[in-house]
MOPAC internal coordinates of N, CA, C and O (Angstrom, degrees):
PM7 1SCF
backbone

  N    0.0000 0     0.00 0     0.00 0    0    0    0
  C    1.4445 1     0.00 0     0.00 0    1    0    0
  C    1.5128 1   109.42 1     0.00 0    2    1    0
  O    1.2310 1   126.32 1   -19.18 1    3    2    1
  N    1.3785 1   105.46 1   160.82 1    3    2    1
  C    2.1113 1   109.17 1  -169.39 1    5    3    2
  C    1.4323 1    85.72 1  -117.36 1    6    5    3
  O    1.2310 1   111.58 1   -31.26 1    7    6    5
  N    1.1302 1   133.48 1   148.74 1    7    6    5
  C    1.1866 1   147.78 1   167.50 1    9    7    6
  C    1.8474 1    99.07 1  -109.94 1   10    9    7
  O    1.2310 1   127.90 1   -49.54 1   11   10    9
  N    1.5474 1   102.39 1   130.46 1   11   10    9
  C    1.4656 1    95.38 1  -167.68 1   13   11   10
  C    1.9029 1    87.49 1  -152.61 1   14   13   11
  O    1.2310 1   132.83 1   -52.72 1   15   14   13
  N    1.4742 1    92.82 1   127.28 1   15   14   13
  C    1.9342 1    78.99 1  -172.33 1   17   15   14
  C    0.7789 1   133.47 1    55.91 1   18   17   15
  O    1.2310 1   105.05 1  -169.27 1   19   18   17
  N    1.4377 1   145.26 1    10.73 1   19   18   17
  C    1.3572 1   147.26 1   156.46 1   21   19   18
  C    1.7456 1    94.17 1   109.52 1   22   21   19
  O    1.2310 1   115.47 1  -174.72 1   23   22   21
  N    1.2890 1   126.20 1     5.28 1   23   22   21
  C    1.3401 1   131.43 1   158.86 1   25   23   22
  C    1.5566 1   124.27 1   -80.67 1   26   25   23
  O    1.2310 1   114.68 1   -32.67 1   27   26   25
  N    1.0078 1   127.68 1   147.33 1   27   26   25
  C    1.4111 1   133.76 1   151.51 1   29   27   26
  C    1.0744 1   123.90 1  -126.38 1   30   29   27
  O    1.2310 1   130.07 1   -54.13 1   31   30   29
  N    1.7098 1    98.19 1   125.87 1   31   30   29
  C    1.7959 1   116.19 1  -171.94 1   33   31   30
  C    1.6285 1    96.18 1  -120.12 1   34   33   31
  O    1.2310 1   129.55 1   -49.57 1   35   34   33
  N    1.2924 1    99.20 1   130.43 1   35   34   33
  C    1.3823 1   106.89 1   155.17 1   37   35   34
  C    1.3348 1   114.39 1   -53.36 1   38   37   35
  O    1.2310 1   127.35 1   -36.04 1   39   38   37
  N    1.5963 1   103.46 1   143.96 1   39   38   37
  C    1.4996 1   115.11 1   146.43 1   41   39   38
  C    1.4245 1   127.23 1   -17.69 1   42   41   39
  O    1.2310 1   137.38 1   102.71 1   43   42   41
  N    1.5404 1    83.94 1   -77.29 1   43   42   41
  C    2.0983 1    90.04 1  -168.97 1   45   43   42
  C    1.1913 1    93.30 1   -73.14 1   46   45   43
  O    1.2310 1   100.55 1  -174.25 1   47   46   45
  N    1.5216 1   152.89 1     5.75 1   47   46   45
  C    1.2131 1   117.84 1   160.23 1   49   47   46
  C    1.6059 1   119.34 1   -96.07 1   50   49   47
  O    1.2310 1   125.54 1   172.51 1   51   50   49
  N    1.3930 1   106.96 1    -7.49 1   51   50   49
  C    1.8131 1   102.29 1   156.72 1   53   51   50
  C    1.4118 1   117.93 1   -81.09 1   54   53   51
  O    1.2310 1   120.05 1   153.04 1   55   54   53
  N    1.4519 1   117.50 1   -26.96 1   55   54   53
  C    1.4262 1   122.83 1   161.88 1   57   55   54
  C    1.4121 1   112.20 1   -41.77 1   58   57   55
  O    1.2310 1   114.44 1   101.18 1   59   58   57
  N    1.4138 1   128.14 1   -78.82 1   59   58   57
  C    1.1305 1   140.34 1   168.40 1   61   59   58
  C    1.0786 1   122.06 1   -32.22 1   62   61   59
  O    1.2310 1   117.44 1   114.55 1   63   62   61
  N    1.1769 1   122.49 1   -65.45 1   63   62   61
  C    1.5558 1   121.21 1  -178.37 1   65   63   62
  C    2.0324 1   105.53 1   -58.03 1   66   65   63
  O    1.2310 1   122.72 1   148.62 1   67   66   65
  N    0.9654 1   112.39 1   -31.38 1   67   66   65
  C    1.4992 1   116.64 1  -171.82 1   69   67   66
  C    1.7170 1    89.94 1   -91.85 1   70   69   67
  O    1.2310 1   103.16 1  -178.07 1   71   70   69
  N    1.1238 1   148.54 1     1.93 1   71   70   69
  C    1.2984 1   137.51 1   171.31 1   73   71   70
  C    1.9659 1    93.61 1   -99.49 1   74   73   71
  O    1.2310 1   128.60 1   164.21 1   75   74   73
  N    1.3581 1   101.03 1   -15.79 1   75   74   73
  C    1.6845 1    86.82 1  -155.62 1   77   75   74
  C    1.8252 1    92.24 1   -88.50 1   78   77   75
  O    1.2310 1   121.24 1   135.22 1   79   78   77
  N    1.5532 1   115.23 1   -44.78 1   79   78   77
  C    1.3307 1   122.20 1  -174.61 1   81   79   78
  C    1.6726 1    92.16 1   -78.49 1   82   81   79
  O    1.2310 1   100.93 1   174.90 1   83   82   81
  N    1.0112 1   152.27 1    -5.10 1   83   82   81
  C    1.1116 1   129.99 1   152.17 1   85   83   82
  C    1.7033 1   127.59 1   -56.60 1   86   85   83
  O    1.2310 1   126.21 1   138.39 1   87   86   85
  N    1.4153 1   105.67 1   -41.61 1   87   86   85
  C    1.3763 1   125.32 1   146.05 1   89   87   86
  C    1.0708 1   138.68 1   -89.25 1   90   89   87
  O    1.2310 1   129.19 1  -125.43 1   91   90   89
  N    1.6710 1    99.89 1    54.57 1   91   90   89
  C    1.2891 1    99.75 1   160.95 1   93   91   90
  C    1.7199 1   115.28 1  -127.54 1   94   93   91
  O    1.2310 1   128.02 1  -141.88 1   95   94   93
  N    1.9131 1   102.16 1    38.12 1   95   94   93
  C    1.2235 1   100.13 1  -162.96 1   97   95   94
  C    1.5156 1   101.81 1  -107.51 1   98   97   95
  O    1.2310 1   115.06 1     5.44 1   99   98   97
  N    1.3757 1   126.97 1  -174.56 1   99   98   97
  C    1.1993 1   124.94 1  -139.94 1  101   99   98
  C    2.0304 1    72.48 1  -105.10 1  102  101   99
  O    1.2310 1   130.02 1   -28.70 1  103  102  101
  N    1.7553 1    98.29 1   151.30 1  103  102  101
  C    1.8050 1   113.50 1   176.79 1  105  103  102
  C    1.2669 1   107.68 1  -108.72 1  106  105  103
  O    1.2310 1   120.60 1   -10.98 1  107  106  105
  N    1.3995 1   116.45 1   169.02 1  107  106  105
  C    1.4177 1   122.56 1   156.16 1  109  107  106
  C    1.2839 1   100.84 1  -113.90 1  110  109  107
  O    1.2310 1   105.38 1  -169.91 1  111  110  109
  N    1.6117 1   144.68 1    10.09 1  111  110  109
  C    1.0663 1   111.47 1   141.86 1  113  111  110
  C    1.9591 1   133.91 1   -68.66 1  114  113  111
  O    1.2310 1   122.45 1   -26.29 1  115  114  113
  N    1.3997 1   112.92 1   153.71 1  115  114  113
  C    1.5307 1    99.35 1   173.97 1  117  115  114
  C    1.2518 1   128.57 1   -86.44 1  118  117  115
  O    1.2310 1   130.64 1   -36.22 1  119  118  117
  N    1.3045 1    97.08 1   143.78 1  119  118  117
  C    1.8315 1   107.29 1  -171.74 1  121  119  118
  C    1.4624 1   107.56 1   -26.57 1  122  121  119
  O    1.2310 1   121.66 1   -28.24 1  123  122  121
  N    1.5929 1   114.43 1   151.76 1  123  122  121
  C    1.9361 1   118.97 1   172.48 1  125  123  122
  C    1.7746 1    99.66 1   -60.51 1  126  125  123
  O    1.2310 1   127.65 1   -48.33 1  127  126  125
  N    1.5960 1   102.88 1   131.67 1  127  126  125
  C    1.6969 1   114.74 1   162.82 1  129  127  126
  C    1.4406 1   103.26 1   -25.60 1  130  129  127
  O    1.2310 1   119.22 1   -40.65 1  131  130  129
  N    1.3399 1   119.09 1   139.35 1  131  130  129
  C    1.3433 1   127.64 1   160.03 1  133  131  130
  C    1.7172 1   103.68 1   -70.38 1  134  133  131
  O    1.2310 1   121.28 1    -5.24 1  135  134  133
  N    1.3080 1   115.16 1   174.76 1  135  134  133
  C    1.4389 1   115.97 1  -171.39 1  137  135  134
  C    1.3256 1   107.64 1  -109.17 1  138  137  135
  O    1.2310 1   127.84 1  -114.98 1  139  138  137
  N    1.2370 1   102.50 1    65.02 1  139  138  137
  C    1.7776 1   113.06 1   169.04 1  141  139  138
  C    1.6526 1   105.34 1  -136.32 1  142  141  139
  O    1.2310 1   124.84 1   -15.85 1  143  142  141
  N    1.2720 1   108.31 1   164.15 1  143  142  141
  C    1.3034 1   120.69 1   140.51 1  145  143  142
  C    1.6551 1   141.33 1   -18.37 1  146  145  143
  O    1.2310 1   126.77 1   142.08 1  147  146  145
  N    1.2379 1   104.58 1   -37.92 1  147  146  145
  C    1.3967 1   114.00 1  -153.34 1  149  147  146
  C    1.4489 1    91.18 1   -99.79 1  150  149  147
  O    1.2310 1   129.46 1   -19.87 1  151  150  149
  N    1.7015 1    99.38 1   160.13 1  151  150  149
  C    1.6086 1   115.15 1  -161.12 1  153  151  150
  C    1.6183 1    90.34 1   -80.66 1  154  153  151
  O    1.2310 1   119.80 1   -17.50 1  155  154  153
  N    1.4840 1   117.99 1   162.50 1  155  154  153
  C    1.4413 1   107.41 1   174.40 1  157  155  154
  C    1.7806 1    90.51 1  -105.39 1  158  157  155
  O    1.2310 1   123.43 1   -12.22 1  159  158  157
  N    1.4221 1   111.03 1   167.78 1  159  158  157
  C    1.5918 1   115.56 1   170.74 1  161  159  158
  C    0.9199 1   117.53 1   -53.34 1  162  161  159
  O    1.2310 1   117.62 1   147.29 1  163  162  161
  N    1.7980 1   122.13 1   -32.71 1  163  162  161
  C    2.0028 1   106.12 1  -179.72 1  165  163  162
  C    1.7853 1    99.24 1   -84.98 1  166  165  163
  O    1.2310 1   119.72 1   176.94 1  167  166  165
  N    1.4548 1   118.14 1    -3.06 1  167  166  165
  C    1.7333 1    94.12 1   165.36 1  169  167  166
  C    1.3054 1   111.27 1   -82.49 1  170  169  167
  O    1.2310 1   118.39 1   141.85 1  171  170  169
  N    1.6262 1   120.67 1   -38.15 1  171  170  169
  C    1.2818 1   127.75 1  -172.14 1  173  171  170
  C    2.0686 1   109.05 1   -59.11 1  174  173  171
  O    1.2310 1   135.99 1   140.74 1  175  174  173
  N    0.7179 1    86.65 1   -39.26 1  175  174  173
  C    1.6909 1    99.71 1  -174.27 1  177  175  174
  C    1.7513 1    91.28 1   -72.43 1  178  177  175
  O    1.2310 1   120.68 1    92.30 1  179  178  177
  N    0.8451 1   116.30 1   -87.70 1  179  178  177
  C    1.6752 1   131.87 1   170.62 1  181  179  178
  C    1.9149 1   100.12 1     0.85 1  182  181  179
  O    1.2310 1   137.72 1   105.99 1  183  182  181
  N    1.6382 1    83.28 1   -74.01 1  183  182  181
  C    1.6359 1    88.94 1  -171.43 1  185  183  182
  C    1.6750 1   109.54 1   -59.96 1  186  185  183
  O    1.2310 1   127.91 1   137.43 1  187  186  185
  N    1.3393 1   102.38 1   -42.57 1  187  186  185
  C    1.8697 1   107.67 1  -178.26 1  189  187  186
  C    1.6458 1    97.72 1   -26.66 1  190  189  187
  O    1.2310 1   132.04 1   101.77 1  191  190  189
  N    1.5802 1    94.36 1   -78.23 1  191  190  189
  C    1.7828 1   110.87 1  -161.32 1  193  191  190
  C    1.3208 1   122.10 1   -51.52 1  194  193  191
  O    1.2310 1   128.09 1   154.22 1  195  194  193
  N    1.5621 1   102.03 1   -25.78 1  195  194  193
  C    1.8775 1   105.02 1   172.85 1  197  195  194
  C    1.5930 1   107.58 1   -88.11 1  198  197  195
  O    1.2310 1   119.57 1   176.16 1  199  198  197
  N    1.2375 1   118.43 1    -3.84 1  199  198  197
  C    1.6583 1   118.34 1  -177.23 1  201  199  198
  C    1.6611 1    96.74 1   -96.51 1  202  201  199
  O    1.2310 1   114.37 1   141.79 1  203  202  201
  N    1.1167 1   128.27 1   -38.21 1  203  202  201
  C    1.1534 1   149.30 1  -167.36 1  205  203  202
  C    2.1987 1    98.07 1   -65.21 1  206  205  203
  O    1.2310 1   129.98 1   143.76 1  207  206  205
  N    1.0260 1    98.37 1   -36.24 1  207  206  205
  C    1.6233 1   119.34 1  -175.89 1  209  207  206
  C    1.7716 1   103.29 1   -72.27 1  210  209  207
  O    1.2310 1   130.21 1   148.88 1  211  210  209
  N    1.6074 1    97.91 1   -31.12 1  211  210  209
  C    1.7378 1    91.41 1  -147.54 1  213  211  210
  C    1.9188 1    90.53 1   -77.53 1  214  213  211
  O    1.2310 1   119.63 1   -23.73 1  215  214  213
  N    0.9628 1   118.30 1   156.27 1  215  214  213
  C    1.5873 1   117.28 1   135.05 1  217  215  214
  C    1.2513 1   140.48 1  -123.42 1  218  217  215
  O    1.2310 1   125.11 1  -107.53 1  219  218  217
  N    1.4482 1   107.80 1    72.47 1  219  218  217
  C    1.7077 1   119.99 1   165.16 1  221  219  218
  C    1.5242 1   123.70 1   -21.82 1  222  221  219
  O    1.2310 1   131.27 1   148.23 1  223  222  221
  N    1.2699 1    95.86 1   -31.77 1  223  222  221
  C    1.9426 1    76.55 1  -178.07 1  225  223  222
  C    1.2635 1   115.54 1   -76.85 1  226  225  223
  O    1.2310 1   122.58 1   155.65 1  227  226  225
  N    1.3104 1   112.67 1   -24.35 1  227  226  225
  C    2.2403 1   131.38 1   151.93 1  229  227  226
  C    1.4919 1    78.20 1   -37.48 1  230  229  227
  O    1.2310 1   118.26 1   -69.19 1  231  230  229
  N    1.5644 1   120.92 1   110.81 1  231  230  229
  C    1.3381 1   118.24 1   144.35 1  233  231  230
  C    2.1433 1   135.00 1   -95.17 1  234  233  231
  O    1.2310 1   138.63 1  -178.43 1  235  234  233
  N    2.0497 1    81.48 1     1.57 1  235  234  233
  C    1.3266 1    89.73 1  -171.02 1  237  235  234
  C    1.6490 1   123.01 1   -56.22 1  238  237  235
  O    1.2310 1   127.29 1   147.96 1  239  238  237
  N    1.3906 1   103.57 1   -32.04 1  239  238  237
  C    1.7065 1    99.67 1   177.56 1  241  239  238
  C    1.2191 1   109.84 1   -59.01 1  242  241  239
  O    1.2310 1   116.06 1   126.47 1  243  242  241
  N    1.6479 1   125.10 1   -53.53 1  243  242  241
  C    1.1359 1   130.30 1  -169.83 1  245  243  242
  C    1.7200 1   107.37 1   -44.02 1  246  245  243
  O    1.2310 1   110.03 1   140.12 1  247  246  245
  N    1.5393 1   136.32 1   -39.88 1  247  246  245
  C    1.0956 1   158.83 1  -170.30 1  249  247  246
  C    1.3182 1   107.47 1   -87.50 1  250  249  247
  O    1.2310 1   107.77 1   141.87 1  251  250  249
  N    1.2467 1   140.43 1   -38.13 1  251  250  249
  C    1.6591 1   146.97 1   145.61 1  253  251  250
  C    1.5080 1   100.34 1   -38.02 1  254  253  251
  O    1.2310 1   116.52 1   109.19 1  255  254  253
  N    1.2535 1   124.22 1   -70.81 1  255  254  253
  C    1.2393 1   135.12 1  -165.05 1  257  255  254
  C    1.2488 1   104.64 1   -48.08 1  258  257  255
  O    1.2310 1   111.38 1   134.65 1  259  258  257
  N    1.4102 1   133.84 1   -45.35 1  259  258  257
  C    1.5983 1   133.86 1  -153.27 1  261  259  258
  C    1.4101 1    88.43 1  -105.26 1  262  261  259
  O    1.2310 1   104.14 1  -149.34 1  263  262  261
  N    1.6124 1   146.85 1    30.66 1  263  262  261
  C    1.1655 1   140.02 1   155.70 1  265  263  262
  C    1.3124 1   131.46 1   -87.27 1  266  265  263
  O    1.2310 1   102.23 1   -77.61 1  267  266  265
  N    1.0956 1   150.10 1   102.39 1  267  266  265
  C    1.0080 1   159.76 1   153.94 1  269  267  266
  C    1.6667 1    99.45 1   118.65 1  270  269  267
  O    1.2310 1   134.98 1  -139.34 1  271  270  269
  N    1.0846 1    88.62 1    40.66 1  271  270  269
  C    1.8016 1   105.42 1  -176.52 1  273  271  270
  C    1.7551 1   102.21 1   -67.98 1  274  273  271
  O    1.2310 1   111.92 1   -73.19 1  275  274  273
  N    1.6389 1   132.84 1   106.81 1  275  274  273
  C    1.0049 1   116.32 1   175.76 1  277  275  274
  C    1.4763 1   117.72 1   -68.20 1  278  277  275
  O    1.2310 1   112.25 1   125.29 1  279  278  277
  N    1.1987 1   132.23 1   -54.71 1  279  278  277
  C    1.2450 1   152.59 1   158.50 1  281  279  278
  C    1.2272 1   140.25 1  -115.16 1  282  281  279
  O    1.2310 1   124.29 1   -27.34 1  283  282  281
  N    1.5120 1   109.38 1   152.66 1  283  282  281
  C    1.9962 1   107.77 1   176.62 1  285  283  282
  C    1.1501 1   104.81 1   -63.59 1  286  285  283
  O    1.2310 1   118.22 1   -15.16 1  287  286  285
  N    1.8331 1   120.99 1   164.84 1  287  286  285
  C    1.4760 1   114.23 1   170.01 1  289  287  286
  C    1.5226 1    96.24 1   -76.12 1  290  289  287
  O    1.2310 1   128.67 1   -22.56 1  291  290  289
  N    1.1421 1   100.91 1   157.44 1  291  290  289
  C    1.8794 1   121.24 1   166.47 1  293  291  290
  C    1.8314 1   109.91 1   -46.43 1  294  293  291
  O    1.2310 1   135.77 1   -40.27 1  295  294  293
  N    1.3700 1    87.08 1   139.73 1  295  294  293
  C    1.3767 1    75.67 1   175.54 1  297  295  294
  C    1.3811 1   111.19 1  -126.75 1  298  297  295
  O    1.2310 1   128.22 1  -140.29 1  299  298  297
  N    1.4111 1   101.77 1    39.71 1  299  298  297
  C    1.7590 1   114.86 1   179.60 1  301  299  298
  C    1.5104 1    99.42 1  -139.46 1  302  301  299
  O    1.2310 1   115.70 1   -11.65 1  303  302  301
  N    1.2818 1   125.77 1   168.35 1  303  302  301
  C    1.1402 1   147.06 1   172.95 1  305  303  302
  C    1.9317 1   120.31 1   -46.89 1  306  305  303
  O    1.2310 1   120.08 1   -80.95 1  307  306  305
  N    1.4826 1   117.45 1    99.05 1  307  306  305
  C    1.2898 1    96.20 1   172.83 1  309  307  306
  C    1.7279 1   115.55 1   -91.50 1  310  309  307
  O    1.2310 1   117.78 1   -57.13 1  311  310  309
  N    1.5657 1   121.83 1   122.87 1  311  310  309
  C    0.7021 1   143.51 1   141.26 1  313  311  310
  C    1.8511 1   143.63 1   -38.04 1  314  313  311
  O    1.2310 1   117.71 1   -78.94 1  315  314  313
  N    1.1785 1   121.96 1   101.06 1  315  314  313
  C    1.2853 1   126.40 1   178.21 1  317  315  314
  C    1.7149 1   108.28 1   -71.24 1  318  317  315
  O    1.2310 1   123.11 1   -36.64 1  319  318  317
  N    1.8440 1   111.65 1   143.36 1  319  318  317
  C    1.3575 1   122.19 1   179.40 1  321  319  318
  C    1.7403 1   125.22 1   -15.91 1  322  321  319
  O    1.2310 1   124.27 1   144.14 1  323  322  321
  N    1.9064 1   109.41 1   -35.86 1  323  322  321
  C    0.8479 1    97.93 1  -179.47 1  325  323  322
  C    1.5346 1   113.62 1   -98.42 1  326  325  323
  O    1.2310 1   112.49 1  -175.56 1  327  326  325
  N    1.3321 1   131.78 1     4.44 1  327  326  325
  C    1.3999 1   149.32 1   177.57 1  329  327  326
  C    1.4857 1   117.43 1    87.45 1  330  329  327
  O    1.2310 1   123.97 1  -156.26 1  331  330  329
  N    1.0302 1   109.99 1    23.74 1  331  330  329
  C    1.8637 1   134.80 1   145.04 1  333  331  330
  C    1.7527 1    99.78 1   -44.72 1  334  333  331
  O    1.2310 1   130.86 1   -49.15 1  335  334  333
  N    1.1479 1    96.66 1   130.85 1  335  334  333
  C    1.1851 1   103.35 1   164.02 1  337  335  334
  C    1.3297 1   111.85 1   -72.55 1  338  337  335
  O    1.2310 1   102.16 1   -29.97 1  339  338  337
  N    1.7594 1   150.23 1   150.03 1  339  338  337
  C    1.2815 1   161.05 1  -161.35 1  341  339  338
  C    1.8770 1    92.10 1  -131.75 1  342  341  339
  O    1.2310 1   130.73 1   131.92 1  343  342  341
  N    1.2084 1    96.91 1   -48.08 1  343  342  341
  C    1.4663 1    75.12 1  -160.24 1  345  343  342
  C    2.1318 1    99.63 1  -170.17 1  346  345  343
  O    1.2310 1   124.67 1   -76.02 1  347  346  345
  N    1.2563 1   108.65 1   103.98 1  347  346  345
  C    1.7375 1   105.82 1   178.94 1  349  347  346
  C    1.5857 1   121.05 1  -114.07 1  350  349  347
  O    1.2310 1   130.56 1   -82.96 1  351  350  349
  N    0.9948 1    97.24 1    97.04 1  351  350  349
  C    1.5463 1   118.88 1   156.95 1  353  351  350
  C    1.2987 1   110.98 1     2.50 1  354  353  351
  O    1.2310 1   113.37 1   118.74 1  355  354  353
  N    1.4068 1   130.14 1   -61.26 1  355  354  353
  C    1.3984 1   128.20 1   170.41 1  357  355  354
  C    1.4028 1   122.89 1   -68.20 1  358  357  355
  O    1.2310 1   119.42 1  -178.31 1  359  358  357
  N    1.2533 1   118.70 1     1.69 1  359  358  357
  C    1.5489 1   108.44 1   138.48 1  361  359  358
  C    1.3441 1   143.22 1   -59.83 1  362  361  359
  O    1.2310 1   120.01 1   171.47 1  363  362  361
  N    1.0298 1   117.59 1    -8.53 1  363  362  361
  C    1.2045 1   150.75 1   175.42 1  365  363  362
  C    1.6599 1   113.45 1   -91.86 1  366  365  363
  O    1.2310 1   111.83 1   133.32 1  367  366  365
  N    0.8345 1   133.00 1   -46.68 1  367  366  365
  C    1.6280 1   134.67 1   175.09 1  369  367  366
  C    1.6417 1    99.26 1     9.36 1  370  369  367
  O    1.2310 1   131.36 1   101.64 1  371  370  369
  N    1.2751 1    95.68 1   -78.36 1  371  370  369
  C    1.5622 1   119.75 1  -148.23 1  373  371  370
  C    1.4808 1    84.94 1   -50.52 1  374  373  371
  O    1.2310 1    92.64 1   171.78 1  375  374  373
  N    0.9532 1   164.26 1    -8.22 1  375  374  373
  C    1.7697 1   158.67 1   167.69 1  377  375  374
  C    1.1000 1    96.19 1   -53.32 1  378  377  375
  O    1.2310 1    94.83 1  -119.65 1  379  378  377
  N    0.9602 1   161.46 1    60.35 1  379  378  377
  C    1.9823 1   155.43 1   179.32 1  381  379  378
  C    1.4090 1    96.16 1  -125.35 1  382  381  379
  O    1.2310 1   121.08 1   -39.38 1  383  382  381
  N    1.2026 1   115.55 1   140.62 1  383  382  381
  C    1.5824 1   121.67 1   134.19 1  385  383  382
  C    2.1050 1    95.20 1    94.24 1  386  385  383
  O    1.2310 1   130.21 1    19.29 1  387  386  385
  N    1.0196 1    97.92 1  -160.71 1  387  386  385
  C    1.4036 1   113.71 1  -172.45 1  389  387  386
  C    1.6478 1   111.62 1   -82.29 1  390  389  387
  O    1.2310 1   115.40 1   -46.97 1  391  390  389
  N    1.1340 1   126.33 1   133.03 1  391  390  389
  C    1.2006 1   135.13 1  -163.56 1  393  391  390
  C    1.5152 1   122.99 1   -76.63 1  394  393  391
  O    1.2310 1   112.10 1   -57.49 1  395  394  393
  N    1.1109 1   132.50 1   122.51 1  395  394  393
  C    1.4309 1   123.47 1  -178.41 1  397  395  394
  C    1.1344 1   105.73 1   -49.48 1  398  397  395
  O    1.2310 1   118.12 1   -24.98 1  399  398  397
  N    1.3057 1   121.18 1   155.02 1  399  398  397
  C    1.7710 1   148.73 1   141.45 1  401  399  398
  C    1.3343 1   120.92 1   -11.05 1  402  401  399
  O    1.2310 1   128.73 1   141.02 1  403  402  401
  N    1.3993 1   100.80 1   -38.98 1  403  402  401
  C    1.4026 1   102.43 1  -162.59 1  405  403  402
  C    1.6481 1   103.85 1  -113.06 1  406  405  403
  O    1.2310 1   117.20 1  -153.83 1  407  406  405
  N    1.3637 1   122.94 1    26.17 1  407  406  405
  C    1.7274 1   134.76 1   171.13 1  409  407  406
  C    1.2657 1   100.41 1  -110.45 1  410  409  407
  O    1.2310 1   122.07 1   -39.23 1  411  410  409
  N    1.1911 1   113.64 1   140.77 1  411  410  409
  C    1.9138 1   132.46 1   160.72 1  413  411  410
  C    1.0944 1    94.88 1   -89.93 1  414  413  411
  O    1.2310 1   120.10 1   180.00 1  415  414  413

């Protein structure tokens, strides 16, 4: 303990207080997602600049990729020894179409 003015403060409470006003300075990370749905501007921006990078009409990866492809994935349920489902394909459905806002 510091004796200061006829006070006594603990340690950890000048620790603390100097850990707390240390953080109280301005970040460059962005604020936590609000609790909705919707993309926030640093995903929207984020995703822009990495879409902005890609070039899709280059179809050669897509064509790399499907080489030496032994098989399609299943499009039924694989089942473990005791007939547990492991893992079904139609969980997946909802993958169709154009991607929300809020996916990289």
């Amino acid at each position: 303990m510091r004796r200061h003015s006829g006070l006594i403060i603990p340690l950890s409470t000048l620790l603390t207080s100097a850990m707390l006003l240390g953080a109280c300075g301005q970040s460059d990370q962005p604020p936590p997602a609000p609790d909705s749905s919707e993309a926030t501007k640093y995903t929207l921006a984020g995703n822009n600049s990495y879409a902005k990078k890609l070039d899709l009409a280059n179809q050669q990866d897509f064509d790399d990729a499907g080489k030496g492809l032994i098989a399609a994935a299943p499009t039924t349920p694989i089942l473990d020894s005791t007939g547990e489902v492991v893992w079904d394909p139609a969980n997946y459905e909802f993958i169709q179409g154009e991607s929300p806002a809020t996916v990289n």
